[in-house]
gemmi code that builds the backbone of each chain (N, CA, C; Angstrom):
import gemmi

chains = {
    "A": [
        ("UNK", (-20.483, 4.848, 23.051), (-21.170, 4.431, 24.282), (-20.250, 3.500, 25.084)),
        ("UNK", (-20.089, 3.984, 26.359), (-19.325, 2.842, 27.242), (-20.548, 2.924, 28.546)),
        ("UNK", (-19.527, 1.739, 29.247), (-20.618, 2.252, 30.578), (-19.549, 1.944, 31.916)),
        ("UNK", (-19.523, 2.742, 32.425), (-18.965, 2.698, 34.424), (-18.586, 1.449, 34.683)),
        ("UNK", (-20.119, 1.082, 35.148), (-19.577, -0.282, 36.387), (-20.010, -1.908, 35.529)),
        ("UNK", (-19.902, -2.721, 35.858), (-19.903, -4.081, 35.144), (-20.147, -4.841, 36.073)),
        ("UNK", (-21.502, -4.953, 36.364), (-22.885, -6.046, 37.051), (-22.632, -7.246, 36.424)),
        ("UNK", (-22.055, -8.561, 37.467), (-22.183, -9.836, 36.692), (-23.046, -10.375, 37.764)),
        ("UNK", (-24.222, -10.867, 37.763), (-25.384, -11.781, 38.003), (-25.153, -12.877, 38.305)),
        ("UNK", (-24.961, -13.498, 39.173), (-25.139, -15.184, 39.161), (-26.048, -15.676, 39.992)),
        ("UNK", (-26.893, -16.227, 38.754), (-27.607, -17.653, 40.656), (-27.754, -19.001, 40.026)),
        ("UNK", (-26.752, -19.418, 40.940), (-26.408, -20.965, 41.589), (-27.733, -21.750, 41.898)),
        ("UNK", (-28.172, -22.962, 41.449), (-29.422, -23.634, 41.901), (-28.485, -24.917, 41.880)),
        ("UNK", (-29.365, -25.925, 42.552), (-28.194, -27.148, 43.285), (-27.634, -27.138, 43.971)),
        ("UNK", (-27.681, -26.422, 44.843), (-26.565, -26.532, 45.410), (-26.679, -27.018, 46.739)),
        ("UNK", (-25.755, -28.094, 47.370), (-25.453, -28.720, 48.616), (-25.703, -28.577, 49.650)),
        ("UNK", (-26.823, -28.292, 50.480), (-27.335, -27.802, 51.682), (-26.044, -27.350, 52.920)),
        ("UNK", (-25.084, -27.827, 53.105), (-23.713, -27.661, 53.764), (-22.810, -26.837, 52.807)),
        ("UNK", (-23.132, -26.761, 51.675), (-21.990, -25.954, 50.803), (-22.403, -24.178, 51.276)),
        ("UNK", (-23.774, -23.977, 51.684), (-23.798, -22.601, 51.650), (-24.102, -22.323, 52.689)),
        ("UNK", (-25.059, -23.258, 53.810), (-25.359, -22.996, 54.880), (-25.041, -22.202, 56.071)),
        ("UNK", (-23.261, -21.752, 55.906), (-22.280, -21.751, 57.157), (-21.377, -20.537, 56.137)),
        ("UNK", (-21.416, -19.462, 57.226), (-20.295, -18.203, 56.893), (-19.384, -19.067, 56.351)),
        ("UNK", (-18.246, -19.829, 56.999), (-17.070, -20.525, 56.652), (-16.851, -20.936, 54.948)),
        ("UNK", (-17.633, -21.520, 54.584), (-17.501, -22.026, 53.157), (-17.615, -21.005, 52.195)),
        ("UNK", (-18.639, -20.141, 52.827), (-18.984, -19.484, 51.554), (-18.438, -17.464, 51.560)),
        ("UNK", (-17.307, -17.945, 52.887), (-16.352, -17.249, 52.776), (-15.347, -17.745, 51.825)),
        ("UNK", (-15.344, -18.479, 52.129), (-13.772, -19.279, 51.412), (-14.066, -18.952, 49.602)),
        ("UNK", (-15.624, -19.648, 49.590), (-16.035, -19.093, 48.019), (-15.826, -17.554, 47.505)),
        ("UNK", (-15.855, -16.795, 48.259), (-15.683, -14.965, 47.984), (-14.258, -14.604, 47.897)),
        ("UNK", (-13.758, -15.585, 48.923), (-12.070, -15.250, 48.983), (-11.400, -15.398, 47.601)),
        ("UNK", (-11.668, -16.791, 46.732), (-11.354, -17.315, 45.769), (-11.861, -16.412, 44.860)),
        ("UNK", (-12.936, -15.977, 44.693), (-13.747, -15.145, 43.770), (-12.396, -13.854, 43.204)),
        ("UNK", (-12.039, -13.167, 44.937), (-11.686, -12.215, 44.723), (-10.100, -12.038, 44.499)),
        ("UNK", (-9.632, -13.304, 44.982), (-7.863, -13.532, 44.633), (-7.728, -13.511, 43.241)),
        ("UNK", (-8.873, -14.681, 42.725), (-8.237, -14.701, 41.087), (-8.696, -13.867, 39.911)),
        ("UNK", (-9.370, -12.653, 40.354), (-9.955, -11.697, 39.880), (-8.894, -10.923, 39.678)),
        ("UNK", (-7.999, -10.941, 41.060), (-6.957, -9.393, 41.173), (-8.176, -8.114, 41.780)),
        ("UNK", (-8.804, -8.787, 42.676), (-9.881, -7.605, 42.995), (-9.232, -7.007, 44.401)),
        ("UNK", (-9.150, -6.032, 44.893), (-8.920, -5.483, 46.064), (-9.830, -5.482, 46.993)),
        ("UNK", (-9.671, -6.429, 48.219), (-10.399, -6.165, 49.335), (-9.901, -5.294, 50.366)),
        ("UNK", (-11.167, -4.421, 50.628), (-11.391, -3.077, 51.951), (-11.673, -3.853, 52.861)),
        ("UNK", (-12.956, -4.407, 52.904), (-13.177, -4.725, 53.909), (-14.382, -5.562, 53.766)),
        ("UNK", (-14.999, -6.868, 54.629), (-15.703, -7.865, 54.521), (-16.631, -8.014, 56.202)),
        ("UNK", (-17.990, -8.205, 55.318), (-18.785, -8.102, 56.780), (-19.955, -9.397, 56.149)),
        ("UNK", (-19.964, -10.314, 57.189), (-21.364, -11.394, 57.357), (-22.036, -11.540, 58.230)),
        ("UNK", (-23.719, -11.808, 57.873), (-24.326, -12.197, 58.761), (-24.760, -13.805, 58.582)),
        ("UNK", (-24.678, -14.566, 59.707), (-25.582, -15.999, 59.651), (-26.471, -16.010, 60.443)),
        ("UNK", (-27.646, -16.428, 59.325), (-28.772, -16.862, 59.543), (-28.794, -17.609, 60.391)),
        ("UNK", (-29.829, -17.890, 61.151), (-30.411, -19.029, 62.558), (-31.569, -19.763, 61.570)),
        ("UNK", (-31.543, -21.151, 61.307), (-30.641, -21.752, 61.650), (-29.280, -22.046, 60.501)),
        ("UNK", (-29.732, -21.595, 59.431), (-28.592, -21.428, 58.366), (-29.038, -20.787, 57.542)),
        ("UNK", (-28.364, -20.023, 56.459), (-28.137, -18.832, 55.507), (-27.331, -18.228, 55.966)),
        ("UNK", (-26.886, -17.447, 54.913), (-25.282, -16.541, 54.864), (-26.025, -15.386, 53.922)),
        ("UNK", (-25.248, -14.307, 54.627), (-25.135, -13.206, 53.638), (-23.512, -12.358, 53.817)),
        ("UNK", (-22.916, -12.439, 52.997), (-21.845, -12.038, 52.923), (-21.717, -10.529, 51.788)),
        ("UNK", (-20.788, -9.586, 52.015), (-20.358, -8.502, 51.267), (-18.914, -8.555, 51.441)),
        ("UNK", (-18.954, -7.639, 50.611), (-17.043, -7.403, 50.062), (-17.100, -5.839, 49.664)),
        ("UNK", (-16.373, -5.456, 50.408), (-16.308, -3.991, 50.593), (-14.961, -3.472, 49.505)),
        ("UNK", (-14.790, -3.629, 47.793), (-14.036, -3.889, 47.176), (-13.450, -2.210, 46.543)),
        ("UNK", (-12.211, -2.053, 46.424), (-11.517, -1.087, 45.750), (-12.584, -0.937, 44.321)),
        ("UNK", (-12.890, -1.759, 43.426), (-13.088, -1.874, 42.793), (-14.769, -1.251, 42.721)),
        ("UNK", (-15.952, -1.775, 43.707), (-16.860, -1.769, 44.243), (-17.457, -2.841, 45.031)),
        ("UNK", (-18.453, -4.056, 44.477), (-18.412, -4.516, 45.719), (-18.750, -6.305, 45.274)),
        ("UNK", (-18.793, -6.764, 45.825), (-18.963, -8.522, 45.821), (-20.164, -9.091, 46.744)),
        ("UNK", (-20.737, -9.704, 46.295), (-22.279, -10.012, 47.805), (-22.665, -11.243, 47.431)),
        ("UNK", (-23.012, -11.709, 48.489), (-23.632, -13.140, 48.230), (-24.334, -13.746, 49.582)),
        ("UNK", (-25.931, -14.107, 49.097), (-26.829, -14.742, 49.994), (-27.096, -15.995, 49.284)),
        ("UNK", (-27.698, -16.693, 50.595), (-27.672, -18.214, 50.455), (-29.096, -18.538, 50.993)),
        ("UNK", (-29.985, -19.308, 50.452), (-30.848, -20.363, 51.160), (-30.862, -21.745, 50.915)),
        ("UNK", (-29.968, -21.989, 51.886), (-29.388, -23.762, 51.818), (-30.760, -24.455, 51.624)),
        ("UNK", (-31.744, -24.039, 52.371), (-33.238, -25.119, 51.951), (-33.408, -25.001, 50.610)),
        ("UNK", (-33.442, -24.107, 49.673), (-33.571, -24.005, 48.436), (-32.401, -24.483, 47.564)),
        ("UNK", (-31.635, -24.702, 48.171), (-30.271, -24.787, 47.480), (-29.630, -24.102, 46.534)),
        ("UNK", (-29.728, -23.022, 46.701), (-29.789, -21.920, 46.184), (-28.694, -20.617, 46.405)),
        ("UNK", (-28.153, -19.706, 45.585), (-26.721, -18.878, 46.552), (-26.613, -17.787, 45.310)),
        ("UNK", (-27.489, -16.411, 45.986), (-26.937, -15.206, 44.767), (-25.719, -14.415, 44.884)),
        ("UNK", (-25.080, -14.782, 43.876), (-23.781, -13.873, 43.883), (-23.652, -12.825, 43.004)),
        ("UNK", (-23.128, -11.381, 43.604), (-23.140, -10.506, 42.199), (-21.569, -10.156, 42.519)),
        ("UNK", (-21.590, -9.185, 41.259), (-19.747, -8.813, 41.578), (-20.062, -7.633, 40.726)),
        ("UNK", (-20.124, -6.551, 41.604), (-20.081, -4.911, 40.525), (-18.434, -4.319, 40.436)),
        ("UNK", (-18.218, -4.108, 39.507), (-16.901, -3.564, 39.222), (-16.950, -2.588, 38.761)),
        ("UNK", (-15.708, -1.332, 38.597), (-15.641, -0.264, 37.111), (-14.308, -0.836, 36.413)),
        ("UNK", (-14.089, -2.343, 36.899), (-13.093, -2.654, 35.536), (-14.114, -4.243, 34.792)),
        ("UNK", (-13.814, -3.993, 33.588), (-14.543, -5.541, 33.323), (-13.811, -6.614, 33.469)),
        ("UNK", (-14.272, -8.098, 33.750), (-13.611, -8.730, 33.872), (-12.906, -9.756, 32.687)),
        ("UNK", (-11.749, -9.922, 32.468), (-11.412, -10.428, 31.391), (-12.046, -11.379, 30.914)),
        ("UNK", (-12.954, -12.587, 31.573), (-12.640, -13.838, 31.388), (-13.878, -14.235, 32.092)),
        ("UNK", (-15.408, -14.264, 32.794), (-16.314, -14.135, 33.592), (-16.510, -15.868, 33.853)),
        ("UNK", (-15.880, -17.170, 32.533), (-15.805, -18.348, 32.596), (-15.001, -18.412, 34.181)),
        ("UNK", (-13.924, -17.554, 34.014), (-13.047, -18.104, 35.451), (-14.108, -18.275, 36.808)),
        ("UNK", (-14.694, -17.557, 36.974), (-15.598, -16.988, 38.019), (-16.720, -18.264, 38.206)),
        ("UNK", (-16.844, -18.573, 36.763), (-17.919, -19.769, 37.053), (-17.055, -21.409, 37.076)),
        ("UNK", (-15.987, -21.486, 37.149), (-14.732, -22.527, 37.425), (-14.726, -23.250, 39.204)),
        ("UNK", (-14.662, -21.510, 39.488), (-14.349, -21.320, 40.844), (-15.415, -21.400, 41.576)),
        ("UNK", (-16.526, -21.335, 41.474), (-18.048, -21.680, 41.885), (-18.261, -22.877, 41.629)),
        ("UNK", (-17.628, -23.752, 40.672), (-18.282, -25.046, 40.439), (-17.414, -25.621, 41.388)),
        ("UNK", (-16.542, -25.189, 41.775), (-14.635, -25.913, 42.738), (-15.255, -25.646, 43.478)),
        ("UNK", (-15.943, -24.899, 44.370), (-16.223, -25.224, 45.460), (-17.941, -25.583, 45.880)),
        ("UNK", (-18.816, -25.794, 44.459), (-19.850, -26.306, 44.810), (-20.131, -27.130, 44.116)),
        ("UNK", (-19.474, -27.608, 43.765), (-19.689, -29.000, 42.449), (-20.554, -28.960, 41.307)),
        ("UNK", (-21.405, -30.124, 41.442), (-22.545, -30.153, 40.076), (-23.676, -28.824, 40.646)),
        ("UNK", (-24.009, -27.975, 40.024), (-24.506, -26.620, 40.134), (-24.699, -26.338, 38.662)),
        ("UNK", (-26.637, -25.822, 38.812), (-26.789, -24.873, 37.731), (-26.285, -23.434, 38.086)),
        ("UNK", (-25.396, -22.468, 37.294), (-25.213, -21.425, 36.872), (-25.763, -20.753, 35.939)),
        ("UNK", (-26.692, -19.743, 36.540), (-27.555, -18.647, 35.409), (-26.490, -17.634, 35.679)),
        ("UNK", (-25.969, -16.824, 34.104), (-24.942, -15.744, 34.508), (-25.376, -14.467, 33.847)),
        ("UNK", (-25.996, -13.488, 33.934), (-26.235, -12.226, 33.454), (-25.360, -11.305, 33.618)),
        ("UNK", (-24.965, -10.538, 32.897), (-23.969, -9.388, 32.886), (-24.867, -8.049, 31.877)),
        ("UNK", (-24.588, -7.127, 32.983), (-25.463, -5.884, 33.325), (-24.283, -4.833, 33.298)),
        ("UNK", (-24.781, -3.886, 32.033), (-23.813, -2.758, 31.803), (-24.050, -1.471, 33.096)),
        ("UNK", (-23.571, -1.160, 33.453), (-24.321, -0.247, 34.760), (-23.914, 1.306, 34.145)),
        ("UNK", (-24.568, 2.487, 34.179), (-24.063, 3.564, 33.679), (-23.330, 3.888, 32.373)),
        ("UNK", (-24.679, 4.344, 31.638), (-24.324, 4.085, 30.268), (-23.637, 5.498, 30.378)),
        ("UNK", (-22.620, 5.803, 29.447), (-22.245, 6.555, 29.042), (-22.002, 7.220, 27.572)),
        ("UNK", (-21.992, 8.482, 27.213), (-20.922, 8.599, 25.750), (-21.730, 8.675, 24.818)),
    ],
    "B": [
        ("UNK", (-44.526, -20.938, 40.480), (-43.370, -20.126, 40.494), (-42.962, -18.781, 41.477)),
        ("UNK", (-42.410, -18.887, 42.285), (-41.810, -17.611, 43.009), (-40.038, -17.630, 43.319)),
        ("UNK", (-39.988, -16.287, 43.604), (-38.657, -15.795, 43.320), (-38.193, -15.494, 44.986)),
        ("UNK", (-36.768, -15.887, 45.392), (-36.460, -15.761, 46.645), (-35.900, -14.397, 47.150)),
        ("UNK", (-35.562, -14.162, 46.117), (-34.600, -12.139, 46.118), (-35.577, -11.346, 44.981)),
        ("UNK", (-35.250, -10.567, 45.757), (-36.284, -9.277, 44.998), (-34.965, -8.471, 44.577)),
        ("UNK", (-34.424, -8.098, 43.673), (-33.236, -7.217, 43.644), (-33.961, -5.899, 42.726)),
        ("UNK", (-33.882, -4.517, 43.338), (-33.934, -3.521, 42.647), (-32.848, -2.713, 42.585)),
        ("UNK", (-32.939, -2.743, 41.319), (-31.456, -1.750, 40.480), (-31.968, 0.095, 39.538)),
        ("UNK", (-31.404, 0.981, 40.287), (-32.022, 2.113, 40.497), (-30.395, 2.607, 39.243)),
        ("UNK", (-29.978, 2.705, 37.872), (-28.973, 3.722, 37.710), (-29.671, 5.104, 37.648)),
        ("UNK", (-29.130, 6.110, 38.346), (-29.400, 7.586, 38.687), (-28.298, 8.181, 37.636)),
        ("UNK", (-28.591, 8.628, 36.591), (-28.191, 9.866, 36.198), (-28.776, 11.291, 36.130)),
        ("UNK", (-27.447, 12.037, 35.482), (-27.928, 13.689, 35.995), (-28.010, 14.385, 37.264)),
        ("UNK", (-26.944, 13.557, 38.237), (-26.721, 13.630, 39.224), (-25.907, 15.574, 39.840)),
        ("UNK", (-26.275, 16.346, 40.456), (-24.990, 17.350, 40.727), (-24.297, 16.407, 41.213)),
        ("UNK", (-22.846, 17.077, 40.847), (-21.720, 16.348, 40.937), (-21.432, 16.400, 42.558)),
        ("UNK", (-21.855, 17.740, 43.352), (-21.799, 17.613, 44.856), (-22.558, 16.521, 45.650)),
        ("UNK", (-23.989, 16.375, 45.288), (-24.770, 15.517, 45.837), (-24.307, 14.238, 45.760)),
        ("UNK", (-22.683, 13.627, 45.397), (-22.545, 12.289, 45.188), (-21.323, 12.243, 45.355)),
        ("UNK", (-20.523, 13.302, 45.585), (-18.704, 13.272, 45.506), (-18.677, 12.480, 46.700)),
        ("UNK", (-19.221, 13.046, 47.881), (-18.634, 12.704, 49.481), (-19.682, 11.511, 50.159)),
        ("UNK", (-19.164, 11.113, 51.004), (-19.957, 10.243, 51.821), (-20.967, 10.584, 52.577)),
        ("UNK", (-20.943, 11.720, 53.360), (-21.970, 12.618, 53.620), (-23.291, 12.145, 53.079)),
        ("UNK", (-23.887, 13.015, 51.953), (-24.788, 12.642, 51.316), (-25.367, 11.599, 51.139)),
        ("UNK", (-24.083, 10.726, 50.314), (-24.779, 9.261, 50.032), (-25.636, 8.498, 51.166)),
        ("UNK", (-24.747, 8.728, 52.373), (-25.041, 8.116, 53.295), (-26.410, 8.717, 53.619)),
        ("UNK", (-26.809, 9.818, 53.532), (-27.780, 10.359, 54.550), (-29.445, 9.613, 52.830)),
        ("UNK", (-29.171, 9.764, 52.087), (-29.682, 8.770, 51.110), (-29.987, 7.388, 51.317)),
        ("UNK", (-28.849, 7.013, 51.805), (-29.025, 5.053, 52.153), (-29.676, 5.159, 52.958)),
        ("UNK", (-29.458, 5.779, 54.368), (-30.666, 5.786, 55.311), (-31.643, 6.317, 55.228)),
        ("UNK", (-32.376, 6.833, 54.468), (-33.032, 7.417, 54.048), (-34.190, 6.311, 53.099)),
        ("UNK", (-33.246, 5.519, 52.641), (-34.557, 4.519, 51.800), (-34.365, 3.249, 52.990)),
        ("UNK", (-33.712, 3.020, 53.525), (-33.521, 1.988, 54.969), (-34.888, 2.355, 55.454)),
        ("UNK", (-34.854, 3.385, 56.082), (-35.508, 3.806, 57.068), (-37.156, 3.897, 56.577)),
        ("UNK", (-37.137, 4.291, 55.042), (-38.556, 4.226, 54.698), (-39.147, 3.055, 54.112)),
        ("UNK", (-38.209, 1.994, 53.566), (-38.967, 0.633, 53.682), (-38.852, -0.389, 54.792)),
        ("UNK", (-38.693, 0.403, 56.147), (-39.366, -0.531, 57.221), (-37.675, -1.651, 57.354)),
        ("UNK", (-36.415, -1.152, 56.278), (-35.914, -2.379, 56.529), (-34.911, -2.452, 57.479)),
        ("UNK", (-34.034, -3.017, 58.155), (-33.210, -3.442, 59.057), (-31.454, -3.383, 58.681)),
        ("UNK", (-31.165, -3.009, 59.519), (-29.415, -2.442, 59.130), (-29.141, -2.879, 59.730)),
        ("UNK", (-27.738, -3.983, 59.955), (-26.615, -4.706, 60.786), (-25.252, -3.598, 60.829)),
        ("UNK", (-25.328, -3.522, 59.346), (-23.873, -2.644, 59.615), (-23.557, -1.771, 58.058)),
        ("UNK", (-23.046, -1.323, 58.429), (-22.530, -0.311, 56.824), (-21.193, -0.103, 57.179)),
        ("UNK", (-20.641, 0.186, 55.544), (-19.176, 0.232, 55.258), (-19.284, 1.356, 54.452)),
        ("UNK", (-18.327, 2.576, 54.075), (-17.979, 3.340, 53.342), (-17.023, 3.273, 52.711)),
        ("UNK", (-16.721, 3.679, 51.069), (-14.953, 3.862, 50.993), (-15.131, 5.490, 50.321)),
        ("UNK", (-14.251, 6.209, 50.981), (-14.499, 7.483, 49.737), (-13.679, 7.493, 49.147)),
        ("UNK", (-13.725, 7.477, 48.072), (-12.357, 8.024, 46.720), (-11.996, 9.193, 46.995)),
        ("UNK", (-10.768, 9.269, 46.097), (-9.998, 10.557, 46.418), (-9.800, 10.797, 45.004)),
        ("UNK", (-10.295, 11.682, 44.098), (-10.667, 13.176, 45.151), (-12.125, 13.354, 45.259)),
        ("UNK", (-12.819, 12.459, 44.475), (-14.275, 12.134, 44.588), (-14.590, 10.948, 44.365)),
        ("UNK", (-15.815, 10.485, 44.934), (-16.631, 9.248, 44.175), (-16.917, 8.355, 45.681)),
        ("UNK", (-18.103, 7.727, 46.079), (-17.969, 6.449, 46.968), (-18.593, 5.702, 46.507)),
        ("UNK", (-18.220, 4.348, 47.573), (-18.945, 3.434, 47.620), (-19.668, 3.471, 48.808)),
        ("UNK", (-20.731, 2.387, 49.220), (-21.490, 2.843, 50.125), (-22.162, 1.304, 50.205)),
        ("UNK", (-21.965, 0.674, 51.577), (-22.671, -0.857, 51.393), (-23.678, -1.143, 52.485)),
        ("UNK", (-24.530, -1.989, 53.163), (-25.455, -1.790, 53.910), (-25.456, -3.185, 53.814)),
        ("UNK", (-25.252, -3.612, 54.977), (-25.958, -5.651, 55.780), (-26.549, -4.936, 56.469)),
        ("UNK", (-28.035, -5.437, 55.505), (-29.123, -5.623, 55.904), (-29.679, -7.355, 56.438)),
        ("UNK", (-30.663, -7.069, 57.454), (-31.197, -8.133, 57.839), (-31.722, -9.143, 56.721)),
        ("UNK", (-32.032, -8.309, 55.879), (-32.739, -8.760, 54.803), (-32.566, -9.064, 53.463)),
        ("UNK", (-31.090, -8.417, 53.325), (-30.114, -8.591, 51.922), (-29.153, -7.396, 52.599)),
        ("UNK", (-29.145, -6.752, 51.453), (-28.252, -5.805, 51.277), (-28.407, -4.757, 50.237)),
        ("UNK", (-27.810, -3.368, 50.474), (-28.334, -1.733, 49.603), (-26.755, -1.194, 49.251)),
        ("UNK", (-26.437, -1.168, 47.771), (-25.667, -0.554, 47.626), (-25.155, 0.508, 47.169)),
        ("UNK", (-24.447, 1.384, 46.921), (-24.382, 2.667, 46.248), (-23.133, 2.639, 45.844)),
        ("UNK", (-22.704, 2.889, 44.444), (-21.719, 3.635, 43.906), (-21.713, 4.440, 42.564)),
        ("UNK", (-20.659, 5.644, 42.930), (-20.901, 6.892, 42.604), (-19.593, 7.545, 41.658)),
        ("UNK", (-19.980, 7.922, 40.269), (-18.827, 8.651, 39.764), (-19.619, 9.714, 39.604)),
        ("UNK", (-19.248, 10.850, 40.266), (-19.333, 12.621, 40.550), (-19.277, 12.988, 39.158)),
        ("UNK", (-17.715, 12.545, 38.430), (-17.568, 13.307, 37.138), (-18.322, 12.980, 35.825)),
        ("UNK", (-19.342, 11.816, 36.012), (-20.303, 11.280, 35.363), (-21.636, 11.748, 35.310)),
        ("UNK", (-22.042, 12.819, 36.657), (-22.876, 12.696, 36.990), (-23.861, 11.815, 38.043)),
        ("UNK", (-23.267, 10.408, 37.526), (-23.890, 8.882, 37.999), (-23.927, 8.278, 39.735)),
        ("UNK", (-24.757, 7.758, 39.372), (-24.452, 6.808, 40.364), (-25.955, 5.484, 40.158)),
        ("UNK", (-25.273, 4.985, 40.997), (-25.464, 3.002, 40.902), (-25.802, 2.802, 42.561)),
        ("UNK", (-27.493, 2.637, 42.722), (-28.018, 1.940, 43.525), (-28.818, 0.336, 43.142)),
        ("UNK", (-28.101, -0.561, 44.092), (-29.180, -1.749, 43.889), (-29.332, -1.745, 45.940)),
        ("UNK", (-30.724, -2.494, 45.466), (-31.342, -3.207, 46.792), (-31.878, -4.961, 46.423)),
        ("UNK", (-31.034, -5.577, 47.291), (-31.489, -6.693, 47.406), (-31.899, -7.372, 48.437)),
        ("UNK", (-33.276, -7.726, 48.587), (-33.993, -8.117, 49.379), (-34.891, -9.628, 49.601)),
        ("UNK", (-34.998, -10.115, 50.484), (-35.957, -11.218, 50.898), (-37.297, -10.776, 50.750)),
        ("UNK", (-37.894, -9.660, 50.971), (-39.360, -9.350, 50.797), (-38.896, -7.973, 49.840)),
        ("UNK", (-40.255, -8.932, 49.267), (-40.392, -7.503, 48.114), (-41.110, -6.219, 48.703)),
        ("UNK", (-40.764, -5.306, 47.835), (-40.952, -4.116, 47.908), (-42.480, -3.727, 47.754)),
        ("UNK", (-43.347, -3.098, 48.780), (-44.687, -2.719, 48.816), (-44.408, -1.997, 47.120)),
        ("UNK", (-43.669, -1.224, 47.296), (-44.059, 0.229, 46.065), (-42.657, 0.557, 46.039)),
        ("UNK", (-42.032, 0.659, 44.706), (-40.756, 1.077, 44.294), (-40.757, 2.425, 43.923)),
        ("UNK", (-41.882, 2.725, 43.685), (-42.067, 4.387, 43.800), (-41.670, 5.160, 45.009)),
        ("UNK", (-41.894, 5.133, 45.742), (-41.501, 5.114, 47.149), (-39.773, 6.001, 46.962)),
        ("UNK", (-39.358, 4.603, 46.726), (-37.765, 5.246, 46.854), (-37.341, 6.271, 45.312)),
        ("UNK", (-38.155, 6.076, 44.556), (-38.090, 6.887, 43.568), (-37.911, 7.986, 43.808)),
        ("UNK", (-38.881, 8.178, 44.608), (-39.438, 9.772, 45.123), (-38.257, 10.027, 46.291)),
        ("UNK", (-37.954, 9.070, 46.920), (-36.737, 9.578, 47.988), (-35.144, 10.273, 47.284)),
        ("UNK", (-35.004, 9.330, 46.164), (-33.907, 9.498, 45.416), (-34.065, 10.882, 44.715)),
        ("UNK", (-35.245, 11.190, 44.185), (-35.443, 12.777, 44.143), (-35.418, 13.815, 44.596)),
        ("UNK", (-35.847, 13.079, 45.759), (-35.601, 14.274, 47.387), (-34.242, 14.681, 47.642)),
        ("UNK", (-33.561, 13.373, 47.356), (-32.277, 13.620, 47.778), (-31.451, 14.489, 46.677)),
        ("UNK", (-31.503, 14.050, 45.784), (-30.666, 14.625, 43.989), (-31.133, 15.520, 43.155)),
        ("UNK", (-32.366, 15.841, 43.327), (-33.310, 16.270, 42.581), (-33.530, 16.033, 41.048)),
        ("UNK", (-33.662, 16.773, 40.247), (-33.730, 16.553, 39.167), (-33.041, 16.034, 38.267)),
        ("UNK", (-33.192, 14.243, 38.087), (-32.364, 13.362, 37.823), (-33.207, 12.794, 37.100)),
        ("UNK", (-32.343, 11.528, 36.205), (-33.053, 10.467, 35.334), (-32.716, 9.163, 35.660)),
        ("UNK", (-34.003, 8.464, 36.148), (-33.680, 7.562, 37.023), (-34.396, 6.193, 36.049)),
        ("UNK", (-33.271, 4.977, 35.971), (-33.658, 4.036, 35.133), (-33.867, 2.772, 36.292)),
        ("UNK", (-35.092, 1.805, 36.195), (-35.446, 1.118, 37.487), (-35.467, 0.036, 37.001)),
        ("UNK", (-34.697, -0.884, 37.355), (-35.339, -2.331, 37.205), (-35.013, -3.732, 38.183)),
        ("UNK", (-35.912, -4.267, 37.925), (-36.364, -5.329, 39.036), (-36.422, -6.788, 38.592)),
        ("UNK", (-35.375, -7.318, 39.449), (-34.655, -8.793, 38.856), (-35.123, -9.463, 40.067)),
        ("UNK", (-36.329, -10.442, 39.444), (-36.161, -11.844, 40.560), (-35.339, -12.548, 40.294)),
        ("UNK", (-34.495, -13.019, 41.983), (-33.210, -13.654, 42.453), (-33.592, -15.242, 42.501)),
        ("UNK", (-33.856, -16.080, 41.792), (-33.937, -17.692, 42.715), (-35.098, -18.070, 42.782)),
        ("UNK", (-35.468, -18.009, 41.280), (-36.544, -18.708, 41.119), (-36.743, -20.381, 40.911)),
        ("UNK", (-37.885, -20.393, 41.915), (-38.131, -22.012, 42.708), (-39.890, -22.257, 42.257)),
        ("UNK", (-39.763, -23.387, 42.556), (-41.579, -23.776, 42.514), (-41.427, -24.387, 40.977)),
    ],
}
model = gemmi.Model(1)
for chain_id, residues in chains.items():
    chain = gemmi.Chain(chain_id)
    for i, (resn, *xyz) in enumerate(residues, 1):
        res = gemmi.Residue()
        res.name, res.seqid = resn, gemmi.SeqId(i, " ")
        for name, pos in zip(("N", "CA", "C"), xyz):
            atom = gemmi.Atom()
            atom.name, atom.element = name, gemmi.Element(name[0])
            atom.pos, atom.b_iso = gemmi.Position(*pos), 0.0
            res.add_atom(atom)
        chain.add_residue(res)
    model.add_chain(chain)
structure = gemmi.Structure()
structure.add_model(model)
structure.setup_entities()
């Protein structure tokens, strides 16, 4: 049994009402996501919320990267679907705490397409 | 207790391998469950593999719908993530049938950001 794609889950609680509020930051958070991954970006599209929330995608070689925000909740879901796994899924939660500090991290990882 | 994302995760196997190689299809699928839960599209991205397989992404007003597809698997990998939940997930069940037909479709439904 193997499986395809490799669903990693995250949601962020705590988090900084200005850390997610604004495309800008929580671009910068996806950018980082996807440099130290070695993930290939296609192409990247956001919308911001009035008067704040973010929803960001990552249009990835790999498949895809997404992440919404409700700064009132303090709150920011990130997923990352791949068909390679990732070596190391600690890195990922390094780089989320670097740019949002003290933050709970819930992390689920979801086999996608079982195979074999 | 309530949950801020509604995320539904649809893996489709037993896919024909035509109904999922090209972008074509997929696409006419994504809009296809867009259009029947009432929800809102900003923009979509495609990538097609060569010599088969896509990806398929959707900013939505409301989250975001994704699709990806290995042909030689059979498979493919829909999630929807949303701000309002879903009247009836049956619904797209039945669309995803329309579209693939006789497939085995595994459903499940992850609240995103749970608060209260």
């Amino acid at each position: 049994m193997s499986s395809l794609g490799f669903h990693y889950v995250w949601d962020v609680y705590n988090c900084a009402f200005d850390a997610i509020a604004l495309v800008s930051p929580v671009e910068k958070l996806m950018d980082d996501i996807i440099q130290s991954s070695s993930l290939t970006l296609i192409d990247k599209k956001f919308n911001q919320f009035a008067p704040h929330g973010v929803t960001g995608i990552y249009l990835l070689e790999e498949s895809h990267l997404s992440a919404h925000s409700w700064p009132e909740n303090g709150y920011i879901a990130l997923d990352l679907f791949s068909c390679i796994a990732l070596d190391d899924s600690t890195k990922i939660k390094n780089i989320i705490e670097d740019h949002l500090g003290q933050v709970r991290i819930e992390e689920r990882k979801i086999e996608r397409g079982i195979i074999g």
